[in-house]
VONU-309679 format. One line per field, with one value per residue (C-alpha): x, y, z; residue number from 1. Coordinates in nm, 2 decimals, decimal comma. Example, Ala and Ser with C-alpha at 12.3 -4.5 7.8 and 13.67 -1.06 7.14 Angstrom:
BEGIN
xx = 1,23; 1,37
yy = -0,45; -0,11
zz = 0,78; 0,71
resi = 1; 2
% end
This chain:
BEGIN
xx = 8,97; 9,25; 9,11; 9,13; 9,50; 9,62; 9,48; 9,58; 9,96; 9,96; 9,87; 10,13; 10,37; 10,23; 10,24; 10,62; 10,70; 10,56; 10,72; 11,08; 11,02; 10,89; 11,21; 11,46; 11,28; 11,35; 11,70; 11,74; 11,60; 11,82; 12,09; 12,08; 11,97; 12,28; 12,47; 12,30; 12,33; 12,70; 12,83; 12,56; 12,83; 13,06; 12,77; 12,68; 13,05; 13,04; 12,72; 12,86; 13,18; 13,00; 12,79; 13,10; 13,26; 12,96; 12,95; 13,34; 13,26; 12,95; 13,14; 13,47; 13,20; 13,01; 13,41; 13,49; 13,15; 13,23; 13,61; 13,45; 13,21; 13,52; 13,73; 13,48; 13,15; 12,92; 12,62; 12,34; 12,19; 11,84; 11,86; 11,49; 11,38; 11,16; 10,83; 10,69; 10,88; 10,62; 10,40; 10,36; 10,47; 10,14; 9,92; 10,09; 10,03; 9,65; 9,57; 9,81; 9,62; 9,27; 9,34; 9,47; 9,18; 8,94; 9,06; 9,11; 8,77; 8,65; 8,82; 8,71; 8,33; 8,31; 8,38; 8,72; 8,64; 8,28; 8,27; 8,38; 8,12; 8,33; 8,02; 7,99; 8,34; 8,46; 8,79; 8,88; 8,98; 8,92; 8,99; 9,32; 9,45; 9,37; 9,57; 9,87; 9,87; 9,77; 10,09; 10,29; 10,21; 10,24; 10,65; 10,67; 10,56; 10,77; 11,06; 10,98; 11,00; 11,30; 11,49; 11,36; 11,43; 11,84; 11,80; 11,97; 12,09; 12,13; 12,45; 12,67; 12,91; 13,23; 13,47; 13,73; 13,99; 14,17; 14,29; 14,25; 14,03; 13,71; 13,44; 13,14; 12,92; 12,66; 12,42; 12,33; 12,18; 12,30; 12,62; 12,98; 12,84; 12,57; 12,85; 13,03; 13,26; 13,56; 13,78; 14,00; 14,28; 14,14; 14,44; 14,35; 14,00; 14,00; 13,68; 13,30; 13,09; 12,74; 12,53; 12,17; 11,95; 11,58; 11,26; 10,98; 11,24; 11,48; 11,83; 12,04; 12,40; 12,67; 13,01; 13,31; 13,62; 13,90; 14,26; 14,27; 13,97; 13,61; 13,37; 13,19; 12,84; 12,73; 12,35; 12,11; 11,94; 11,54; 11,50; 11,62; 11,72; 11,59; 11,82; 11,87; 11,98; 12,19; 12,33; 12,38; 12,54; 12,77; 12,92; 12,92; 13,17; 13,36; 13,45; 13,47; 13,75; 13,85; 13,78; 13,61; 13,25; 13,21; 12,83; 12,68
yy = -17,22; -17,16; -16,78; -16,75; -16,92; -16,67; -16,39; -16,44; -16,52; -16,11; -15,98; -16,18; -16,02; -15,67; -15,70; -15,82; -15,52; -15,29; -15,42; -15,38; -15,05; -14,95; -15,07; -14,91; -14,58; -14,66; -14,67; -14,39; -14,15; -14,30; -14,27; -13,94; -13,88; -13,96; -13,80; -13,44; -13,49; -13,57; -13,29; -13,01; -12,79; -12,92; -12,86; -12,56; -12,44; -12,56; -12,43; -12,09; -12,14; -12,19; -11,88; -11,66; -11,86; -11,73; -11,38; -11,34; -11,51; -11,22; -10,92; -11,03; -11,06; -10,69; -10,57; -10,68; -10,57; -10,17; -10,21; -10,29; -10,04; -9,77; -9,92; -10,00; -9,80; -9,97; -9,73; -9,98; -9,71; -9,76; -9,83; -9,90; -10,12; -9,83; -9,85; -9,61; -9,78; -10,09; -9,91; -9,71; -9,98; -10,18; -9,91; -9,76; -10,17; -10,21; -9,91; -9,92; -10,28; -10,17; -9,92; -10,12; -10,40; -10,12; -10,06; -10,45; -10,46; -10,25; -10,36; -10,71; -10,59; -10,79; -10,72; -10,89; -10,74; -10,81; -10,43; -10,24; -10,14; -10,16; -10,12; -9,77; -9,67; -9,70; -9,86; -9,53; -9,29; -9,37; -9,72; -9,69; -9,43; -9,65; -9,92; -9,69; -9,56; -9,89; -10,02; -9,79; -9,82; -10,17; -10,10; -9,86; -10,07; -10,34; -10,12; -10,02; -10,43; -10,46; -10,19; -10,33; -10,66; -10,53; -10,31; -10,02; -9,77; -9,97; -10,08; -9,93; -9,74; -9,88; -9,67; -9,92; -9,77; -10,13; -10,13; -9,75; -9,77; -9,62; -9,85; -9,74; -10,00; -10,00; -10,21; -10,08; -10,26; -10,58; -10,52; -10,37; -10,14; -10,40; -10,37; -10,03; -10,14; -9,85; -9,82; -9,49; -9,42; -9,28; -9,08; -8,91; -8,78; -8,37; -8,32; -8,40; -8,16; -8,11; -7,95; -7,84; -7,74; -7,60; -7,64; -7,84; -8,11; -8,01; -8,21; -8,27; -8,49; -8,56; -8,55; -8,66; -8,47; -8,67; -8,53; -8,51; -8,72; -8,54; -8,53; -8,90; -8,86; -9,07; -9,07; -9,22; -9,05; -9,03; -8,99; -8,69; -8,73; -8,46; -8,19; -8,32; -8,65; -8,45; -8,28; -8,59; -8,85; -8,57; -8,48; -8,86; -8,94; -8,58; -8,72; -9,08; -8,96; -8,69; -8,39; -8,09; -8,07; -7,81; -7,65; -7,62
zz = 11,66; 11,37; 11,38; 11,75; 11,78; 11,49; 11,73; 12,03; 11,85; 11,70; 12,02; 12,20; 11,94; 11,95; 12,36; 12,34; 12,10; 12,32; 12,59; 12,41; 12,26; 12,62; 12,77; 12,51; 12,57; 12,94; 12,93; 12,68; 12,91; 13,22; 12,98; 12,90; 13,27; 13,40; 13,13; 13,20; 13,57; 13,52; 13,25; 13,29; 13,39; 13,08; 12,83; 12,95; 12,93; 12,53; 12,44; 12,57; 12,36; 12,05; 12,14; 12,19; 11,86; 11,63; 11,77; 11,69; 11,38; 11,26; 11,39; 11,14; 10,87; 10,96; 10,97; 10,64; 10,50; 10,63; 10,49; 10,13; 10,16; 10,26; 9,98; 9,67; 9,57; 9,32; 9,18; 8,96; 8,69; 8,57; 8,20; 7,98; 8,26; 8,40; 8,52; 8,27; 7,98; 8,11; 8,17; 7,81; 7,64; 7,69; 7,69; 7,31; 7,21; 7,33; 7,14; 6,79; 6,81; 6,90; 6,53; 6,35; 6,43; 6,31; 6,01; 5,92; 5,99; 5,80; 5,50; 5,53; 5,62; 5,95; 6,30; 6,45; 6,77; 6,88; 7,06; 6,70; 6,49; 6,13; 5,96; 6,04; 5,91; 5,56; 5,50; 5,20; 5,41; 5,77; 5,74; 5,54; 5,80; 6,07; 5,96; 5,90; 6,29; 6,42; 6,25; 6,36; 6,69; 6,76; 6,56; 6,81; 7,13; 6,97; 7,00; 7,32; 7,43; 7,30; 7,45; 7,80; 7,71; 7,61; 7,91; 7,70; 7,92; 8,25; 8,41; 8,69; 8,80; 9,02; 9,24; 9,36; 9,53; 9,64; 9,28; 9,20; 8,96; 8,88; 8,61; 8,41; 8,23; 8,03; 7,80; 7,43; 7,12; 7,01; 6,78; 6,84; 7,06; 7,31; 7,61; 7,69; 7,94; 8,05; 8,31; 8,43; 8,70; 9,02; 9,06; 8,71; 8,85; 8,87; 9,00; 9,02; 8,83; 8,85; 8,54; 8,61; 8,30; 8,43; 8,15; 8,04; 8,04; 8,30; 8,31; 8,64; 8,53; 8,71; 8,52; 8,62; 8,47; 8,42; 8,31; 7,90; 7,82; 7,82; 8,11; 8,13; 8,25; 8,55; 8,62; 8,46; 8,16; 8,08; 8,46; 8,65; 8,96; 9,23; 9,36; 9,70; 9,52; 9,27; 9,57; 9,77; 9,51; 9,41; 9,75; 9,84; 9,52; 9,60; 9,96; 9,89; 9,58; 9,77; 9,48; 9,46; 9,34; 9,07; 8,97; 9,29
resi = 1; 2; 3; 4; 5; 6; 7; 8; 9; 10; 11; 12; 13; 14; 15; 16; 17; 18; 19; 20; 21; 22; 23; 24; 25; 26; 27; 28; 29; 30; 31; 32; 33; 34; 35; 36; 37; 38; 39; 40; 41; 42; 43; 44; 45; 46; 47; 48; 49; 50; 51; 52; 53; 54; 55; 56; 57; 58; 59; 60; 61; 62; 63; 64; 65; 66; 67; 68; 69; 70; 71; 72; 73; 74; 75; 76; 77; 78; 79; 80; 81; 82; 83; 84; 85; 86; 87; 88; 89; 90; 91; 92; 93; 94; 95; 96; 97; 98; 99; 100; 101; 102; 103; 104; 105; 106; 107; 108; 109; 110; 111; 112; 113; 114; 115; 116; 117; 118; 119; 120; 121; 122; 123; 124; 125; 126; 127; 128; 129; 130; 131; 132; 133; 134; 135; 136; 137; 138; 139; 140; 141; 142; 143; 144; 145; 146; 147; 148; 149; 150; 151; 152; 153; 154; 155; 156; 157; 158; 159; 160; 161; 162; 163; 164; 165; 166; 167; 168; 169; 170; 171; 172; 173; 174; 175; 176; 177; 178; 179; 180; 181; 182; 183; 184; 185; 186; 187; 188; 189; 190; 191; 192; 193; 194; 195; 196; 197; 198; 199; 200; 201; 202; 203; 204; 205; 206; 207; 208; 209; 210; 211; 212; 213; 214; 215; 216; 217; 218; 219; 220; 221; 222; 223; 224; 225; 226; 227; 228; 229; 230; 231; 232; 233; 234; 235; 236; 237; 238; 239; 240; 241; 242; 243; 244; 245; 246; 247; 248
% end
């Protein structure tokens, strides 16, 4: 009997809060009825305005965006970071360690790498010699890390004519020299010049001449760029600082 009193008690309760929650829901949606059927038009009118608000708003941002690129050109140069710097980095590493391995292994008289038959090579001379390569391979790849990990070479170059300057940058090695940071007039620019040098390791720079000081190279080096680049980037600075191009 307790049981069946308890019951019939919670679904009293749950029928009662149905019924309330059912009823608030009710006169939400009249509410908002009403309020829809009475300022459609109004709503309508301010959903428009903010429409017209945000489109005003992303054309002044777009404007802005083409005055700073008319005004300030910033060109980001590829330093170490280089694919093939990855790229032979770990492949100089697996090997200078695969030698070096050997010839540890065939000094101690056991195999360090289960696919290495040391047995088979003697540590006096092929063993020693090994070692000596393997070593300075893994220097070398070490070397190679580091100078991706200082991105030495990278930085960019910065043609601001809203303060009439023109800024190159560039990471070294850690010391004195680790940031190379210079800045020259605009207005002392004489021309862009362009130096080609054809071969087994052809070179294509781009210079600019500025007046007393010596020509300050602005590509990236270790990388040529193609001709039609060359050509492009050099007639794009020569109009955007309105010089000549020289070497083409």
């Amino acid at each position: 009997m307790v049981f069946y009193f308890v019951l019939k008690k919670t679904n009293r309760a749950n029928i009662q809060k149905k019924k309330n929650m059912y009823e608030q829901t009710t006169i939400l949606s009249i509410f908002f009825t009403a309020l829809n059927s009475k300022h459609r038009l109004e709503i309508r009118l301010f959903i428009c305005f903010l429409i017209s608000k945000l489109k005003e708003v992303f054309e002044f941002m777009n404007t802005l965006r083409d005055n700073d690129l008319d005004l300030v050109r910033r060109y980001v140069i590829l330093g170490s970071r280089r694919l093939s710097n990855y790229w032979w980095a770990t492949v100089l590493f697996l090997g200078a360690s695969g030698f070096l391995l050997t010839g540890v292994s065939s000094y101690l008289g056991y195999n360090i790498l289960p696919f290495i038959k040391s047995g088979e090579i003697s540590f006096l001379p092929q063993g020693l010699v090994m070692s000596f390569y393997g070593i300075l391979g893994v220097l070398l790849s070490f070397y190679l890390w580091l100078t991706i990990l200082w991105d030495v070479g990278g930085g960019f170059n910065e043609f601001n004519k809203k303060d009439g300057k023109i800024r190159v940058f560039r990471w070294g090695f850690p010391g004195k020299s680790r940031c190379i940071d210079v800045s020259y007039s605009i207005s002392d620019v004489e021309a862009i010049r362009v130096e080609l040098k054809q071969g087994v390791n052809p070179e294509r720079t781009i210079f600019l001449r500025v007046k007393g000081k010596r020509e300050i190279p602005l590509t990236q080096i270790g990388q040529p760029l193609t001709l039609e680049e060359i050509e492009k980037r050099a007639a794009e600075l020569a109009k955007f600082l309105k010089v000549s191009v020289e070497g083409l």
